[in-house]
Structure formats: structure tokens, C-alpha cells
C-alpha positions in Angstrom: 121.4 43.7 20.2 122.1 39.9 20.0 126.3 41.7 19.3 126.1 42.8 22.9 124.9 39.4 24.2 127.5 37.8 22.2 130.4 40.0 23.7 128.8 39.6 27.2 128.3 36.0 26.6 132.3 35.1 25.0 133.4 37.5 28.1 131.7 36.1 31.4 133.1 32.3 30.0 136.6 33.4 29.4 136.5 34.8 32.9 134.8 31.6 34.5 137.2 29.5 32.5 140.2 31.2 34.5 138.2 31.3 37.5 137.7 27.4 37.1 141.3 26.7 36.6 142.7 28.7 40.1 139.6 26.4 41.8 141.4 23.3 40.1 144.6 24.4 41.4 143.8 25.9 44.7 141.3 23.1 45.8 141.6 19.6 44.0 144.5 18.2 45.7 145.6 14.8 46.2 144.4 13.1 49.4 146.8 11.4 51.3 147.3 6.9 50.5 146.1 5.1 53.7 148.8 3.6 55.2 147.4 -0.1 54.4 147.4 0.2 50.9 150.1 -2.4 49.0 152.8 -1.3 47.1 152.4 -2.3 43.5 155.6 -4.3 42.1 157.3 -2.2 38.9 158.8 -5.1 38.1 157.4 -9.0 37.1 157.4 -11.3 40.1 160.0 -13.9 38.5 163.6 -13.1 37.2 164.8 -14.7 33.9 165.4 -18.3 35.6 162.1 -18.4 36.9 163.1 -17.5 40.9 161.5 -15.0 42.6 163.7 -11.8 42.7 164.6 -10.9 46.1 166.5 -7.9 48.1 169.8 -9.7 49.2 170.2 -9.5 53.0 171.8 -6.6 54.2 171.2 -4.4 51.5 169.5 -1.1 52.0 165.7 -1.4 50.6 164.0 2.4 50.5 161.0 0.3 49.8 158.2 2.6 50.1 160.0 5.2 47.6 161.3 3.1 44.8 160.2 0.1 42.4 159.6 -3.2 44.0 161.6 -6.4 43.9 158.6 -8.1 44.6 154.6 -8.4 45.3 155.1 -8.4 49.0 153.4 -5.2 50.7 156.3 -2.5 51.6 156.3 -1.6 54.8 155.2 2.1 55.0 157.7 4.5 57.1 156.5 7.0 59.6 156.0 10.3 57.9 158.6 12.8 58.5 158.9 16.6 57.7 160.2 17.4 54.5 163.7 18.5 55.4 164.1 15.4 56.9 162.8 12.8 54.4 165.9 12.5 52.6 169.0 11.1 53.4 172.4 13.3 52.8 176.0 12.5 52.8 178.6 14.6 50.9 177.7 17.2 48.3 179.7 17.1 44.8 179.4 20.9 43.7 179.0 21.5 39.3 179.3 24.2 37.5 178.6 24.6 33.7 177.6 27.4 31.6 174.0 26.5 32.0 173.9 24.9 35.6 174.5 25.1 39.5 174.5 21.5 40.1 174.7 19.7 43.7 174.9 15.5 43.4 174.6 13.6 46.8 176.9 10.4 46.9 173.9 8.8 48.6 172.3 7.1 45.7 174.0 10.0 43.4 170.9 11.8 43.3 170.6 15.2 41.6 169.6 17.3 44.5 169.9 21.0 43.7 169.6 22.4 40.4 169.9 26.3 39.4 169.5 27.2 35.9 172.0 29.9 35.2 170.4 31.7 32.5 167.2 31.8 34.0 166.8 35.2 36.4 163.7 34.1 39.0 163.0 37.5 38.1 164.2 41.1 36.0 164.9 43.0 38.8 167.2 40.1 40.1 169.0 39.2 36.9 172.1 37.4 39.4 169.9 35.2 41.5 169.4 31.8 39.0 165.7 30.0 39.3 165.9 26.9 40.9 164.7 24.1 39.1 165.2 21.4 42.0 165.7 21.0 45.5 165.5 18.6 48.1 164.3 20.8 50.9 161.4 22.2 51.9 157.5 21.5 50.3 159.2 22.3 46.5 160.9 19.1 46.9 161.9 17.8 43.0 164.8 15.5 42.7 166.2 13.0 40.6 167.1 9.7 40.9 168.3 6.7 39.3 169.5 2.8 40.4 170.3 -0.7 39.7 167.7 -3.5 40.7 168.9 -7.2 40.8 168.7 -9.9 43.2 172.5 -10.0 44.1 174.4 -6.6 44.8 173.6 -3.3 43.3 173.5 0.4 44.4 169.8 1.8 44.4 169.5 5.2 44.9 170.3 4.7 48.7 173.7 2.9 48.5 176.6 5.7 49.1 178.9 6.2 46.2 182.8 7.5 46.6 183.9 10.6 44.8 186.7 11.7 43.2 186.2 15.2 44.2 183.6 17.6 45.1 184.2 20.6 43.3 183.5 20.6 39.5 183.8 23.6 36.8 183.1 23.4 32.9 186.6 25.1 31.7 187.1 27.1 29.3 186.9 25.7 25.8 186.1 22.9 26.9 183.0 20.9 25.3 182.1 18.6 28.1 182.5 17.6 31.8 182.3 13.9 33.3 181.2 13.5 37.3 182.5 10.3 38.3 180.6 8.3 41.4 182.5 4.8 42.9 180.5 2.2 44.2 181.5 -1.6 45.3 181.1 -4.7 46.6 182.1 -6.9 48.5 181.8 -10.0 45.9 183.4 -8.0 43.4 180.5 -5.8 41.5 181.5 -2.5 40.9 179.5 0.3 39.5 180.5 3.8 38.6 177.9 6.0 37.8 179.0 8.8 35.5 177.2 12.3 34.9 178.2 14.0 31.6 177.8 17.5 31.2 178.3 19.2 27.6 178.4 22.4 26.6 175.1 24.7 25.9 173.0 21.4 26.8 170.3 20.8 29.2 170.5 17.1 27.8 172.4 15.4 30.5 174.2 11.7 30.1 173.9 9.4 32.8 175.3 6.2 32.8 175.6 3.3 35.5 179.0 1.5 34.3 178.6 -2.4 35.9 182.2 -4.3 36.5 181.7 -8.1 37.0 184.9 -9.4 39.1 182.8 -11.8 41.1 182.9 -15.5 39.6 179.0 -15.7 38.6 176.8 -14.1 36.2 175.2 -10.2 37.4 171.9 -10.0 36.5 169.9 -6.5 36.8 167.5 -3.6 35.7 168.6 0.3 35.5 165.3 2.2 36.9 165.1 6.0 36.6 162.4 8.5 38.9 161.9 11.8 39.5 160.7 12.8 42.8 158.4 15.2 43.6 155.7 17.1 46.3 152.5 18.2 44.5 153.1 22.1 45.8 152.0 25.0 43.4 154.8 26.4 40.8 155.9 29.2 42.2 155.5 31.4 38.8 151.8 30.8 39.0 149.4 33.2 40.2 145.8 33.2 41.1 144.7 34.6 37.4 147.2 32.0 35.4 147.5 28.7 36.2 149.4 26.1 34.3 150.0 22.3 34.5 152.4 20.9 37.6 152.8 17.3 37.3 153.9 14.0 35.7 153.9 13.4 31.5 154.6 10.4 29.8 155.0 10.0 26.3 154.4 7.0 23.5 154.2 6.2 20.5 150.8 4.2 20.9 149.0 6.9 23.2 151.1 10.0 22.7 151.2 12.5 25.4 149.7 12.0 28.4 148.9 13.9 31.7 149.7 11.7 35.1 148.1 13.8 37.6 149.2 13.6 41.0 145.5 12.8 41.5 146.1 9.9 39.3 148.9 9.0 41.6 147.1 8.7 44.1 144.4 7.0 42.9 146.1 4.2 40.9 150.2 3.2 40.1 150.9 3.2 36.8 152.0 0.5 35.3 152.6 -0.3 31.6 155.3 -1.2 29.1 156.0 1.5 26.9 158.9 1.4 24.0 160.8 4.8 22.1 158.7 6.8 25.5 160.2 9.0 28.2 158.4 10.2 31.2 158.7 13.9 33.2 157.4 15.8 35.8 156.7 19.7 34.1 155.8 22.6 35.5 155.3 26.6 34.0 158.1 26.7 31.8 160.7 24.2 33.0 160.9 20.7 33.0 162.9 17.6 34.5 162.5 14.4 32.1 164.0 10.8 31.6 165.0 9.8 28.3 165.6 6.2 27.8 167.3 4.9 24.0 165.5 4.5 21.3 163.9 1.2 20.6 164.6 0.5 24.1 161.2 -0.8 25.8 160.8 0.5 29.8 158.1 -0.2 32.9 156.8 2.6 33.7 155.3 3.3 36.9 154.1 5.8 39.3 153.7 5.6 43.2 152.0 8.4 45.9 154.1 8.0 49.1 152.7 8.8 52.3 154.7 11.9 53.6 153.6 14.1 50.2 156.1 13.0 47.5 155.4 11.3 44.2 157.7 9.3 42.0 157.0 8.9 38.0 160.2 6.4 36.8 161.2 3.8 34.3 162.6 0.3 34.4 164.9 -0.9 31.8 165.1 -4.4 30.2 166.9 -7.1 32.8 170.9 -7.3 31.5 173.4 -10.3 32.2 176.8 -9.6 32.9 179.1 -12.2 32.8 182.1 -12.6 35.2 185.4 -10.4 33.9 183.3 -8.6 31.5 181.5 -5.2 31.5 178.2 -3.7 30.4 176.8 -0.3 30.6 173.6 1.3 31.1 172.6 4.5 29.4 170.0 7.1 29.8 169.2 10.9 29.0 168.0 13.7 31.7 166.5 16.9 30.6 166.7 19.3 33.5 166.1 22.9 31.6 163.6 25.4 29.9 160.6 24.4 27.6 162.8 25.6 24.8 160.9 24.2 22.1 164.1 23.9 19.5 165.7 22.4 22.2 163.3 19.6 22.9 162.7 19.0 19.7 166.4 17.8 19.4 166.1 15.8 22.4 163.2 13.1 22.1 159.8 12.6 19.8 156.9 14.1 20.9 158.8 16.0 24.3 158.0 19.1 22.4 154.6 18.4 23.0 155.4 19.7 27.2 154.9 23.1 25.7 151.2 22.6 26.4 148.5 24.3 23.9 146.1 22.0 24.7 143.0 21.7 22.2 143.8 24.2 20.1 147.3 23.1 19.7 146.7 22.9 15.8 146.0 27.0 16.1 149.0 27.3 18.4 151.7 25.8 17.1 151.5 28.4 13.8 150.9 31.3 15.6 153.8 30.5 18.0 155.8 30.3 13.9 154.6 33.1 13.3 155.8 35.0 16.6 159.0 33.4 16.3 159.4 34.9 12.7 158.5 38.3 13.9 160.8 38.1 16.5 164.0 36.7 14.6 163.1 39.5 12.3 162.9 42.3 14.7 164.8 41.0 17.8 162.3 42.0 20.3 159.4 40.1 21.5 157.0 43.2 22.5 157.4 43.9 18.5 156.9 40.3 17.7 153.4 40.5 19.4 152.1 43.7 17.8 153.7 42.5 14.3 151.7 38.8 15.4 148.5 41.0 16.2 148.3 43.0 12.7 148.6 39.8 10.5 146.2 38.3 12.7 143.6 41.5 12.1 144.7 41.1 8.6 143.3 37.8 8.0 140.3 38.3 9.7 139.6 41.8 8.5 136.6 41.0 6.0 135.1 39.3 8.9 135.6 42.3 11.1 134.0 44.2 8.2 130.8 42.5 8.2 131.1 42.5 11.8 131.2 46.3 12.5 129.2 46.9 9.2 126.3 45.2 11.0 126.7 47.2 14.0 126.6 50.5 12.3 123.4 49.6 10.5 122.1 48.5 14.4 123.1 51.4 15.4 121.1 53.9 13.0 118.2 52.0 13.7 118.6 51.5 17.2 116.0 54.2 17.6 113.0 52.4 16.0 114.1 49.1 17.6 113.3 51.4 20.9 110.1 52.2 19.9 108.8 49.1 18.8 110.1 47.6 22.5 108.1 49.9 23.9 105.0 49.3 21.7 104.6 45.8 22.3 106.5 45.6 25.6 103.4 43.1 26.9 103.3 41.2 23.5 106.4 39.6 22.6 104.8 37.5 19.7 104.0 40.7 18.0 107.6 42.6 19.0 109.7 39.6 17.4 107.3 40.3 14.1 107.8 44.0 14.5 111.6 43.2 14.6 111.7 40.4 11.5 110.2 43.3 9.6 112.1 46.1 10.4 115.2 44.0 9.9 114.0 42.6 6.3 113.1 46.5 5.8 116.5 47.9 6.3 118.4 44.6 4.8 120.0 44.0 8.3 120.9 40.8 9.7 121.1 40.2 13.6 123.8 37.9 13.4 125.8 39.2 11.2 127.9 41.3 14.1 128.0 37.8 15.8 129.3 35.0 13.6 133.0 36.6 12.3 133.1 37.5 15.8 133.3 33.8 17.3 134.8 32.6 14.3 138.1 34.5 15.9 137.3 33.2 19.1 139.4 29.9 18.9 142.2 32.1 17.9 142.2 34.3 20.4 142.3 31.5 22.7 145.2 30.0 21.3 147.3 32.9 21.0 146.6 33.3 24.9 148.0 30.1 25.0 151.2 30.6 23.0 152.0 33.9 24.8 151.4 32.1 28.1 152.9 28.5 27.6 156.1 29.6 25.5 159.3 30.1 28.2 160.9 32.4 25.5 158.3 35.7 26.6 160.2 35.0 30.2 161.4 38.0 30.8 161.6 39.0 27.5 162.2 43.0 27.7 160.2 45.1 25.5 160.4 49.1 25.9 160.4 51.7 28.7 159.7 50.1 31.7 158.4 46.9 30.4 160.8 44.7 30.9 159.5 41.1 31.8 156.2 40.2 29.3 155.6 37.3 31.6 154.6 39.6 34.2 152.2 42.1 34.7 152.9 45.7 34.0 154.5 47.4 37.0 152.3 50.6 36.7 149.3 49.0 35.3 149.7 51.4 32.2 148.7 48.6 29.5 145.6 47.5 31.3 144.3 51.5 31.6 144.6 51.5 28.2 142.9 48.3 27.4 139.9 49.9 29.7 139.8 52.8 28.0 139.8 50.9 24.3 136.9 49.2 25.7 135.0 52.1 26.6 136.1 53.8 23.0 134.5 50.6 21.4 131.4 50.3 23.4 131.1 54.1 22.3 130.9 52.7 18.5 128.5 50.2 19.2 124.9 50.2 19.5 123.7 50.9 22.7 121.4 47.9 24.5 117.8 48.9 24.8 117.4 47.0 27.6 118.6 49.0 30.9 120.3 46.0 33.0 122.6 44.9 29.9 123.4 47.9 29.5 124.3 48.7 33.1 126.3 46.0 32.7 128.2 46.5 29.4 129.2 50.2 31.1 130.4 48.3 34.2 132.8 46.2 31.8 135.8 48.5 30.7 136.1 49.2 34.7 135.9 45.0 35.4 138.3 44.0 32.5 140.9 46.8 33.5 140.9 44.9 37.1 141.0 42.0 35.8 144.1 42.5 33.5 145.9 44.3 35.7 147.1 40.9 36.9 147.8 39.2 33.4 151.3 38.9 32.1 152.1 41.8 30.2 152.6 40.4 26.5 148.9 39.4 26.8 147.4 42.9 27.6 149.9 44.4 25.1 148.1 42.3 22.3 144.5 43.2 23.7 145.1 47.0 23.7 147.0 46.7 20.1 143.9 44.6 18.6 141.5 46.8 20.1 143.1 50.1 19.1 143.0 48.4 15.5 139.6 47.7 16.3 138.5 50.5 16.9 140.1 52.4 13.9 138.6 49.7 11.5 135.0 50.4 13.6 135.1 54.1 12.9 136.2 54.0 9.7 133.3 51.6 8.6 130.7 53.4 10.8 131.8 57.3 9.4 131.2 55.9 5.6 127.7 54.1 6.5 126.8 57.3 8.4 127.5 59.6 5.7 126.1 56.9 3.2 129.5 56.2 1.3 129.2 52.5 1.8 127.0 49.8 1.1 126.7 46.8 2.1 127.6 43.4 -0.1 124.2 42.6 -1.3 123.1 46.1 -2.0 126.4 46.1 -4.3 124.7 42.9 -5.6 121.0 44.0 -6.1 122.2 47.2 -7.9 124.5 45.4 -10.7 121.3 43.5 -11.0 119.4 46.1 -11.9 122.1 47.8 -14.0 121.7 44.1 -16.5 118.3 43.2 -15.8 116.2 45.3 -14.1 116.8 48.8 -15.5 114.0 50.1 -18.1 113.9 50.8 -21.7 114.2 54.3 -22.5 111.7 55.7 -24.3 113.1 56.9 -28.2 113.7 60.1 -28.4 111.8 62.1 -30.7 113.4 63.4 -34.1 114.6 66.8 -34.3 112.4 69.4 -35.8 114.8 70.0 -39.5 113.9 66.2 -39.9 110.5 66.7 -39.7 110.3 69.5 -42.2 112.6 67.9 -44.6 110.4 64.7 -44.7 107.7 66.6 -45.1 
């Protein structure tokens, strides 16, 4: 009986678990900064010659929404409605083979972003998921500057443009957006976006031109925007991380909640890091160089938004001379070859939390299947036998135990009902009657949770990894991602659950097992929401489950199998415990003859 409670027990916390996260999501959200909270400087008070660094007259400031020149408290702005927040000039339109790109010239922000090979769903295969906009309470942009104490363009200066329609050719590799900025004492700066082919890996670079007659001095800062609303692929049943990341080398990877935005600024020194904003799937990231060492810092502005940015080492340019500053942008999928090849450690996005070390194989092992077969529906199932493969001595003990319950399951019922005001005396009853007919209580339970931890992480994989988006499978199936249009996969994983509790040995207690009856009908609800690649390896494990169960159970019934240490006890007897036979006596034409 202590199987049931087991299963009831591994079920009702899976379910809170789930139920826990949609609460997280749903109802701890950032509370709003009070307006006289100070501004926290990205940047150290002093510049390299020991005076203060200072925003020049004249030049546009953004304060509240980008690092600080200084200690002085920023001036907090009025809070305006999100389609209003941002300031818009002219719109430079890119095409590639991966993107739909808008770039504003003010500040040459990235302001729209469509991922051309991403459907937003099956049925709409033409309309691309948009990654980024700067409208509405999705609002997810990025940005990037030049900080120094003479002239520089921040992400608020206006930059000229060449043109404003771009298109990736044909054949060709790579596409460079130009953006103009100078002034008036002879800085210029042209901030260059470079697209290449089959890349979400995007160059950005802030050229500086020195023509004034004194040394340029300045930083390069980076920052994606962001409002803390829901990702829009989430549902009330799956819920999966929305917010900032950073990575290094010292700490790893590490989760900057909006809370944590809220609550504190980040600010630390990180070198060979890169910091993102990530959401189900997709991410948008900064990636300095290498053995470059950045500020990193965080702010929570008033009106909803959040920044997560970098701040590169202070340069000198000297007059007549030139210097550039370089950085990556990942605006794409959680592809994990692909972010493997961009950065150390951004794999690391594709989130498996604690049982990553369970994950990470499995996901190997699903990618195997799938290269193999060229279908990820297959992949799962091929996943789900090896899986019931390696555990499938475990599972043998498993249901072994429960068949044995169950034959017994009749005098377990009797002695509950002869001591059913002595417990004392009912747990001695029991210890005897399982010593009796060599069965062990726990032995249905422990092979069971063993696979617990794996079952949880292979939830994980088939929820976390991009490539099941939308992956077709057969029939009608079409996006494993989603839940099954016609709810056929979760009537099946009911009715596999009624088939197994069939198998089992029934509780002898009424209530649990009122309430193991009501769980085929619960679960079927319940999975009628999950994505479709999950219940497809439920109802394949279980129908393997039950096969193995039956199997087991028809040989114990009809007494063709025995368990381990009967196999044990008898070999035992067959060396050590089996008696002499007696000599047999001689044959009668002996007798007479020695006579």
C-alpha cells in the first residue's frame, strides 16, 4: 500500500510545483522605485585625470534611463504611457535571411525585431514572432552609446543615415548599416551594424574620428531595455524564466530578476562576461570581447522598464587619429549550437535548472534520435524506450513487488479489519505476513523515485529546448510545443492510467482509494493543457509500462517467476542444503551370488 502513497505523494508535488510557479509568475511582481530614490553611478566618480566627469552643457542627458556620469541624483521624469516613452525619428528598414530589423537614428537603437524563421504559430507559418518592440507593455529594445565628459552620442543623440531601406542580396555574405553622427568640435562617430549571413550574432561597432585639437576621452556602454510583462508563449500550466542573466567566469550564470532590479542596482566589474535579458525560447544578449573587463549594472525606472547594460574600459583618442569600439548582439533563438559558438557559458540560457547534469544528456540523446530519424515526435518515443531500458530492472522489482501486494492484498484486508482499534498489533500482523510471503513494502517504491529526477529533467529538456517549437510530428500534430488540438494524447494518457491502476493493488483504505480512481480523470485535465511532446512521452512510457506490468504480473500469477532471492535461497539449497540420499539397496542376483 505504501506504492500507492508513493504515486499519490510524487503526483500531488509535481502538480503543486507547477501550481507554485504560475503564483510566482502571476503574483510576485516588481513594485514600483519611489520617486526619491538616487540613481546609482555605473561609472567611478573621477575620470583618468582625477576631475569629476561631467555631462557637457547642452548635450541631451536621458538620465533616468542610462548609466550615470556622476553620483548626483537624476532627476526622475514624469511617467508616461508606454507608446510614448520613447523617442522616434526616422526608421532604417533591414532585411536579412533571418531578420525584419527596424533601427531608429535616435540613439540607433534596435527597435523592432522579427525573427523570420520563427512562425508565432503553425497555423500562421507567414506571420514571423517578434522578438522586440518598442510599443506597447512588451517593450524590449536595444541600445548602445558613448559616455565622456566632452562630446559623444548616447543613445539619444540623432544619427544621419545613408538610407533607409536595407536587403541582404543574394549571395551575398554580409550587410553593413551605417549611422552618421558629429560634432561641432570635430568628433565624429559612425556607428555601424553588421549583419552576416545565417547569424543571429550581430556586429556593432561605434567608429570615433578625432578632428578636434585635444585628446577624446570615453566609455562604450551597452543595455537592453525592457517592461517585466509575461512571455507571451507562456501559459498558466508552463511557466518559464522572463528576465535579465549575466554571466562570469567567477560566479557563472546568474538570474537578475526584475525583483532584483528593483530592489538593488547592480553593480560589479566582471571580465570575459556578457549580460541578457531571456525569455521562453529567445533571447537578446550583449557580448563584449574577450579579455575585455565591463561594469555592469542594472536600474528599475519608474514608468515599468528595466535596463541590464555594460560599460567598457575608458579609451583616449588622440587628435587626427581613430579608434574603434566593438561589441556582439545576439537577438535570436536559444539554439544551443548556435550559442555555444557565440560566448562561454551563454549556452547555459537554455535553462535546466538543478538537474541540468540529467538534462543536458538527455537533450544528446534527443538530438541523436532526431538527426537519425528527422522528426522530433520519433526522437521522443526513441528517447522514452532507452530511457525504460535503463531503468527496466528497476521497473522489474518495482511491479514484481506490486504483484506479490497484490495476491495478498486479501489477507492484508483482513488483518485491517482484525485489529482496526489496535494499530500496535496490526503493524505486527503486517511485519509478519510480509516476512511470511518474502515481500518487501518498499520495494514498489525505491526504483520508482530513483526515476523521479529523470523524469523531471526530461520535462525540462522537452520544455526549455526552442528546437520542439513547432516541431511537426504526425497527423494532426503539428506543433509539440503546444497542446494537442483534439486532446487525443491526453485521453490516452487517462486511459493508460486507469489500465495501470487496474494492475496494481487496490488500497484498502476507502478514501485513497476514492482518490487514486479520481486521478486518470484529474491528470487527463490536467494534460490537456501541456505541450504536446510532453504527453506524447507520458502516454509512450506508460503504455510500456503497462506491458512490462502485465507481463511480470501474468508469470507471478501463474507462478513462472520468482523473485531474486527465492532464485538465491534455492541454489542454496541445491549446494548446501539438499539431503543425502539414502544408498540404494543392492539388487537381488547380488544377494544370491554373495551368498
Amino acid at each position: 500500500m505504501d506504492n500507492q502513497r508513493t504515486i499519490l505523494f510524487f503526483v500531488l508535488s509535481f502538480v503543486l510545483l507547477l501550481i507554485w510557479q504560475a503564483w510566482q509568475e502571476d503574483y510576485v511582481t516588481p513594485k514600483p522605485t519611489p520617486v526619491t530614490t538616487p540613481v546609482v553611478s555605473a561609472l567611478p566618480e573621477q575620470g583618468s585625470t582625477g576631475e569629476p566627469l561631467v555631462v557637457p552643457q547642452g548635450q541631451t542627458t536621458g538620465a533616468q534611463d542610462r548609466p550615470e556620469m556622476s553620483s548626483t541624483p537624476a532627476v526622475k521624469p514624469t511617467v508616461a504611457p508606454m507608446s510614448q516613452v520613447l523617442d522616434s525619428d526616422k526608421r532604417i528598414h533591414v532585411v536579412t535571411d533571418l531578420y525584419d530589423i527596424e533601427i531608429d537614428t535616435v540613439g540607433g537603437d534596435l527597435r523592432k525585431v522579427d525573427l523570420l524563421t520563427y512562425p508565432v504559430s503553425a497555423s500562421t507559418p507567414d506571420i514571423p514572432f517578434r522578438l522586440m518592440e518598442d510599443k506597447g507593455f512588451r517593450l524590449f529594445i536595444a541600445q548602445s552609446g558613448l559616455l565622456s565628459g566632452s562630446a559623444a552620442p548616447d543613445h539619444h543623440a540623432i544619427y544621419q543615415a545613408e538610407q533607409l531601406e536595407y536587403v541582404l542580396a543574394d549571395g551575398a555574405d554580409e550587410l553593413k548599416i551605417p549611422l552618421r553622427w558629429e560634432s561641432e568640435d570635430g568628433i565624429t562617430v559612425i556607428k555601424t551594424y553588421t549583419f552576416k549571413r545565417d547569424r543571429f550574432l550581430i556586429e556593432v561597432d561605434h567608429q570615433v574620428i578625432n578632428n578636434s585639437g585635444k585628446p577624446w576621452r570615453g566609455h562604450q556602454y551597452r543595455q537592453l531595455q525592457r517592461t517585466a510583462a509575461a512571455d507571451s508563449e507562456s501559459s498558466f500550466f508552463i511557466h518559464t524564466y522572463t528576465g535579465g542573466v549575466i554571466f562570469s567566469e567567477e560566479e557563472s550564470y546568474e538570474k537578475i530578476h526584475f525583483s532584483d532590479m528593483e530592489d538593488e542596482n547592480l553593480s560589479r566589474d566582471i571580465n570575459n562576461g556578457w549580460a541578457a535579458i531571456i525569455q521562453h525560447y529567445f533571447i537578446g544578449a550583449w557580448i563584449p570581447n574577450r579579455d575585455e573587463t565591463n561594469h555592469y549594472y542594472s536600474k528599475a525606472l519608474d514608468d515599468g522598464r528595466y535596463t541590464l547594460g555594460l560599460v567598457s574600459p575608458e579609451v583616449e583618442v588622440e587628435p587626427g587619429t581613430t579608434s574603434t569600439f566593438s561589441s556582439g548582439l545576439y537577438v535570436g533563438s536559444k539554439t544551443q549550437e548556435r550559442l555555444e559558438a557565440v560566448a562561454p557559458g551563454l549556452v547555459l540560457t537554455v535553462d535546466y535548472g538543478i538537474l541540468t547534469l540529467i538534462a543536458e544528456p538527455l537533450f544528446w540523446l534527443l538530438k541523436f534520435f532526431h538527426d537519425l530519424i528527422g522528426n522530433w515526435g520519433w526522437a521522443i518515443i526513441g528517447v522514452t524506450l532507452v530511457i525504460k531500458l535503463v531503468f527496466y530492472k528497476l521497473s522489474e522489482k518495482s511491479y514484481r513487488s506490486m504483484a506479490n501486494m497484490r495476491k495478498v492484498t486479501p489477507k492484508i484486508t483482513a488483518i485491517r479489519e482484525r485489529y482496526i482499534d489496535d494499530r500496535q498489533r496490526m503493524s505486527q500482523a503486517m511485519m509478519e505476513l510480509y516476512k511470511k510471503e518474502k515481500i518487501n513494502p518498499m520495494g514498489g517504491c525505491l526504483p520508482m523515485l530513483v526515476q523521479i529526477p529523470v523524469f523531471i529533467a526530461l520535462y525540462w529538456v522537452l520544455l526549455e529546448s526552442v528546437e520542439l517549437r513547432q516541431a511537426d510530428f504526425i497527423f494532426w500534430l503539428n506543433d509539440l510545443s503546444t497542446k494537442d488540438p483534439y486532446y487525443v494524447l491526453p485521453l490516452l494518457m487517462g486511459l493508460t492510467m486507469y489500465i495501470q491502476q487496474q494492475l496494481n493493488p487496490k488500497p484498502p483504505d476507502p478514501m485513497q482509494a476514492k482518490i487514486m480512481a479520481a486521478l486518470p480523470f484529474i491528470f487527463t485535465l490536467f494534460f490537456a493543457f501541456f505541450p504536446s511532446g510532453l504527453v506524447l512521452y507520458w502516454v509512450v512510457n506508460a503504455i510500456l509500462s503497462i506491458l512490462q506490468q502485465w507481463y511480470i504480473t501474468r508469470r507471478i500469477d501463474m507462478g513462472l517467476d520468482d523473485d531474486d532471492d527465492d532464485k538465491k535461497d534455492k541454489k542454496g539449497k541445491g549446494k548446501k542444503g539438499k539431503k543425502k540420499a539414502k544408498p540404494k539397496p543392492p539388487p537381488k542376483a547380488l544377494e544370491a551370488s554373495s551368498d
